[in-house]
N, CA, C and O of each residue as an XYZ file, in Angstrom:
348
protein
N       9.293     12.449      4.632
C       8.520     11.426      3.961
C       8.596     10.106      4.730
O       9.489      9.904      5.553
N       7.749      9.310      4.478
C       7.910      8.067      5.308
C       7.942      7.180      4.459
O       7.492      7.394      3.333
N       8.669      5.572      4.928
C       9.025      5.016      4.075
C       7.788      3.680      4.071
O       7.152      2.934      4.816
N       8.065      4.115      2.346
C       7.112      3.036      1.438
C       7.818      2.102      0.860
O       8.832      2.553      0.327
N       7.607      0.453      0.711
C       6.535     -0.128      1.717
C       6.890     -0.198      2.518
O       8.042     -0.418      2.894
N       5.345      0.091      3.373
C       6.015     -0.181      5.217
C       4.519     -1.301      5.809
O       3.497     -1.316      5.124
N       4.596     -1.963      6.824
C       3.263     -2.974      7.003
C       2.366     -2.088      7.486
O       2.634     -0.917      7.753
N       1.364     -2.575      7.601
C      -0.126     -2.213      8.461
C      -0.902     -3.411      8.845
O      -0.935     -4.538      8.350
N      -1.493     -2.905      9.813
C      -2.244     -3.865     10.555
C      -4.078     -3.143     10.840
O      -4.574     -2.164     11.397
N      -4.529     -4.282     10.105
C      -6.707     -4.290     10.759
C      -6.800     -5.242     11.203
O      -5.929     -6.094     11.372
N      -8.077     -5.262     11.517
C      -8.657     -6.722     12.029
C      -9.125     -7.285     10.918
O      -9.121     -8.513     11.007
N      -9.470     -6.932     10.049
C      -9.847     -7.652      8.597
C      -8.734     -8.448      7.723
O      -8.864     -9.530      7.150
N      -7.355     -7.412      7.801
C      -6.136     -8.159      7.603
C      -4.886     -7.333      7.600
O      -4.818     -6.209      8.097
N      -4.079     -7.850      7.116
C      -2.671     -6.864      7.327
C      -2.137     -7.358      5.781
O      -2.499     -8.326      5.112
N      -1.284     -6.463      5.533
C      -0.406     -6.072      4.318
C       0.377     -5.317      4.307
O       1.149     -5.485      5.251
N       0.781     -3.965      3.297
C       1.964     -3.052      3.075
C       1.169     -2.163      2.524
O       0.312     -2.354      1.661
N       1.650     -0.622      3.345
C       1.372      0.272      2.228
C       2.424      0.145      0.805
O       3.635      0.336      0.919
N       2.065     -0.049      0.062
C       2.946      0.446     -0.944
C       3.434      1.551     -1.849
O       4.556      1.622     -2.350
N       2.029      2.752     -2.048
C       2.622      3.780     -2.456
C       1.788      5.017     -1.593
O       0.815      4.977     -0.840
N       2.437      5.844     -1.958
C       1.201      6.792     -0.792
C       1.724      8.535     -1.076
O       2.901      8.885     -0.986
N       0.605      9.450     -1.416
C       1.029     10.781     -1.479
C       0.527     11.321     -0.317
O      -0.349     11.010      0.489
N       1.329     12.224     -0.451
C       0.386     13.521      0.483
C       0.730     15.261      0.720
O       1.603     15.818      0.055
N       0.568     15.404      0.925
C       0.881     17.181      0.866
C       0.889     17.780      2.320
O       0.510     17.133      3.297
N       1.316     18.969      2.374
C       1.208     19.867      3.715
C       0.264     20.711      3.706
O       0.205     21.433      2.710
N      -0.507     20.850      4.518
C      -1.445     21.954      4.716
C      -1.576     22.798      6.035
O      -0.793     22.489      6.933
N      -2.325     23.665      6.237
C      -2.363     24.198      7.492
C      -2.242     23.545      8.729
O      -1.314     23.717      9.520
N      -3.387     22.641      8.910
C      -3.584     21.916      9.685
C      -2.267     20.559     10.090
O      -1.467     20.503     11.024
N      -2.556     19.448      8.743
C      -2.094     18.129      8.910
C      -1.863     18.216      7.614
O      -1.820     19.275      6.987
N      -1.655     16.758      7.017
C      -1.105     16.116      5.782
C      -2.301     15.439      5.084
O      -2.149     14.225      4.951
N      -2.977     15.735      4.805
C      -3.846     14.847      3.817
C      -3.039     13.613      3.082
O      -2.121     13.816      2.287
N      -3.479     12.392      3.435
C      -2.729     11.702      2.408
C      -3.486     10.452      2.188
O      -4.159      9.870      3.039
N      -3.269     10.025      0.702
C      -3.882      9.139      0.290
C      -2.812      7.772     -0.061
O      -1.667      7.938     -0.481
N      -3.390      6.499      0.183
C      -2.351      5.507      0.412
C      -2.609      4.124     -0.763
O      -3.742      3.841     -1.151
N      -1.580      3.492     -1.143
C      -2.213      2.469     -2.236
C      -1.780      1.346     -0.918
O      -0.603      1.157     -0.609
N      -2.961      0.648     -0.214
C      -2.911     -0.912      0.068
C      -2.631     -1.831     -0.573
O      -3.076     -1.811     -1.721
N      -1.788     -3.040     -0.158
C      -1.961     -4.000     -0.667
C      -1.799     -5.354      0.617
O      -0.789     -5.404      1.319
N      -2.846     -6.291      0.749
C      -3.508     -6.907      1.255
C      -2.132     -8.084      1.252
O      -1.254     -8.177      0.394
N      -2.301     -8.897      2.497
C      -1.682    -10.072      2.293
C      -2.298    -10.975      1.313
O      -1.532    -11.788      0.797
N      -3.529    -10.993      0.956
C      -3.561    -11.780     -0.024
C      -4.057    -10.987     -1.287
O      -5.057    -11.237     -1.958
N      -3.476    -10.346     -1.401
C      -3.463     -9.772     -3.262
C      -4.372     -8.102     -3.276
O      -4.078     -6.990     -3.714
N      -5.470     -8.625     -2.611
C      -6.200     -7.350     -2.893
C      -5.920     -6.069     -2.370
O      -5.447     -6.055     -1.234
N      -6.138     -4.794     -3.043
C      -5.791     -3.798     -3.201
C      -6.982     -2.498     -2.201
O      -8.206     -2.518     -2.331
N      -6.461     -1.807     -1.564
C      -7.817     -0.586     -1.737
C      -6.824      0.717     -1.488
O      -5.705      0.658     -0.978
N      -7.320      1.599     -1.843
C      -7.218      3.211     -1.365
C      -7.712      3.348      0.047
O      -8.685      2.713      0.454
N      -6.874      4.374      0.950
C      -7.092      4.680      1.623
C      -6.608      6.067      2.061
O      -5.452      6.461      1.909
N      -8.155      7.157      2.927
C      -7.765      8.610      2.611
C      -7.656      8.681      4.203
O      -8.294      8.175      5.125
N      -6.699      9.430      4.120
C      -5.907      9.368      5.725
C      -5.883     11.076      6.198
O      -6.576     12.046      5.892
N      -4.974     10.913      6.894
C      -4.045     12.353      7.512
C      -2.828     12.311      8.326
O      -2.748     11.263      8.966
N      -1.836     13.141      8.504
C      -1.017     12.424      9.904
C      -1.108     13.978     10.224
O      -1.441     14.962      9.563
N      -0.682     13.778     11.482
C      -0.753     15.297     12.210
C       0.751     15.348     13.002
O       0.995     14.524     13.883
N       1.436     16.071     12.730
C       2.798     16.136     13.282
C       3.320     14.882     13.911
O       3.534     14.367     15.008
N       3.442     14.590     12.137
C       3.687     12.964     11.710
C       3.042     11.603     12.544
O       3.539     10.480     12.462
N       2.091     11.872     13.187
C       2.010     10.941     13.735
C       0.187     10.145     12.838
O      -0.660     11.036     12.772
N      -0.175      9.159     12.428
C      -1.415      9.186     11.949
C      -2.724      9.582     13.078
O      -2.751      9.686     14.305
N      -3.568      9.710     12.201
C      -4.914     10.444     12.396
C      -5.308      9.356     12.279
O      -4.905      8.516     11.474
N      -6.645      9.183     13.546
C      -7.851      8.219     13.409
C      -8.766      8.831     13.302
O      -9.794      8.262     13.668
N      -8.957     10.681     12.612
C      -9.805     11.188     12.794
C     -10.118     10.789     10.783
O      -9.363     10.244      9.978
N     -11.796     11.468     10.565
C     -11.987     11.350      9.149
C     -10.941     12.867      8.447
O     -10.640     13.972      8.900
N     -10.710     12.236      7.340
C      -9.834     13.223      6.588
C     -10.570     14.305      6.548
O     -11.715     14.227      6.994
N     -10.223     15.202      6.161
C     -10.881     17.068      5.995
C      -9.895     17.730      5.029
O      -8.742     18.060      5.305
N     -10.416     17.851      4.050
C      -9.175     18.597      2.944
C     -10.166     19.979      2.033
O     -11.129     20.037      1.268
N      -9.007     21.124      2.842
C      -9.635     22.328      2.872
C      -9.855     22.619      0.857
O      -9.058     22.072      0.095
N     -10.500     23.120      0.550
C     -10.981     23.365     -0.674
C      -9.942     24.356     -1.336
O      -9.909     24.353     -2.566
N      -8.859     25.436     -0.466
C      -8.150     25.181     -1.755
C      -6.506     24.388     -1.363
O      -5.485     25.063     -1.493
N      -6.453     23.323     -1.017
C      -5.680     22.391     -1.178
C      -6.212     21.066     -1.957
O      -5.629     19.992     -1.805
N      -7.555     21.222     -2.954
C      -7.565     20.283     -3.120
C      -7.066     19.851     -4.487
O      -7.096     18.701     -4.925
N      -6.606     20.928     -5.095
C      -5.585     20.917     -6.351
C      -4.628     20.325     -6.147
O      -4.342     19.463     -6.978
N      -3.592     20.547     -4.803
C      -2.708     20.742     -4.734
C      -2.419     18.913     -4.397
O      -1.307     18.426     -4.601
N      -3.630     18.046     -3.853
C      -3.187     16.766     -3.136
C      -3.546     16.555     -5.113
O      -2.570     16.084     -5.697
N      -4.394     16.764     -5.748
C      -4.676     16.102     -6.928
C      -3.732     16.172     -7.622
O      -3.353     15.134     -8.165
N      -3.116     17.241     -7.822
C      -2.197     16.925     -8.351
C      -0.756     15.855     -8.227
O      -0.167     15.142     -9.040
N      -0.554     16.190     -6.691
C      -0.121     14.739     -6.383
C       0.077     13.310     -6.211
O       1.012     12.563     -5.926
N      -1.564     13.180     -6.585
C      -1.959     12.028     -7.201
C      -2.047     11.724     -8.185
O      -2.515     10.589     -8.279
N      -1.709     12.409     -9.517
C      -1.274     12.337    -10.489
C       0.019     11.844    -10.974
O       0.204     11.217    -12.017
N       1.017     12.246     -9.980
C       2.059     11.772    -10.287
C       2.428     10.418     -9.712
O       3.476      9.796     -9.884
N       1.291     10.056     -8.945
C       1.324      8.043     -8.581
C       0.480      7.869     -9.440
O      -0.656      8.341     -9.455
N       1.197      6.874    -10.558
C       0.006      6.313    -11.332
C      -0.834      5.247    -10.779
O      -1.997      5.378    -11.159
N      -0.700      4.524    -10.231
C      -1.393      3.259     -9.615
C      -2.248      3.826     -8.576
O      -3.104      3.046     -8.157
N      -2.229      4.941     -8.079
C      -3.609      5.907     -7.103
C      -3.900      6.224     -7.977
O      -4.721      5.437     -8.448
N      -3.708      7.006     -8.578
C      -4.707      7.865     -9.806
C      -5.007      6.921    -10.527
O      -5.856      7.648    -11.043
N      -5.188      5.504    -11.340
C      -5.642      4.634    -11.802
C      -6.833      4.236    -10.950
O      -7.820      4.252    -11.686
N      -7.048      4.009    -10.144
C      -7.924      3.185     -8.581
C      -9.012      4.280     -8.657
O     -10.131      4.087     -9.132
N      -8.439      5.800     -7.985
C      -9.132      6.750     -7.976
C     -10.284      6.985     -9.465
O     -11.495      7.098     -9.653
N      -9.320      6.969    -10.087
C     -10.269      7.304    -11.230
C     -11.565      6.722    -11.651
O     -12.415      7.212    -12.394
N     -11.553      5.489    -10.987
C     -12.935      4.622    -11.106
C     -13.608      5.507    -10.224
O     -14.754      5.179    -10.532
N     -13.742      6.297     -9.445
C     -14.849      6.629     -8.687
C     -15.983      7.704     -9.599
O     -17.027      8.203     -9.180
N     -15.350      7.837    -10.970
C     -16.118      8.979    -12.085
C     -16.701      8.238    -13.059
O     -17.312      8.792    -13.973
């Protein structure tokens, strides 16, 4: 597991991940991350790392792992809160 919070850096701005799941799959790690912004604001972000290292590729989450990350996002309430606006 990697440790949360840890910083990040964009060109838009930098902050901390603060919470973040993810699962194992064939491939890589699907994982989804709770941002938080140096100045307050918040976003989700859907990632991957590939023998731990991160992915700049777009995420790909095989159809039947996708129980398996949801459910993991269930057990972060503050992702699954965020997420849930997208319904």
């Amino acid at each position: 597991m990697r440790k949360v919070p840890r910083p990040f850096k964009m060109p838009w701005g930098n902050g901390m991940v603060v919470k973040e799941v993810s699962i194992t799959s064939q491939y890589h790690e699907p994982t989804v991350q709770l941002l938080q912004f140096d100045n307050g604001d918040r976003a989700i972000r859907f990632c991957s790392y590939n023998k731990g290292k991160f992915s700049r590729s777009p995420l790909m989450i095989d159809e039947k792992d996708l129980r398996k990350l949801g459910n993991a996002i269930k057990k972060a309430k503050e992702i699954s809160k965020l997420i849930s606006r997208l319904s």
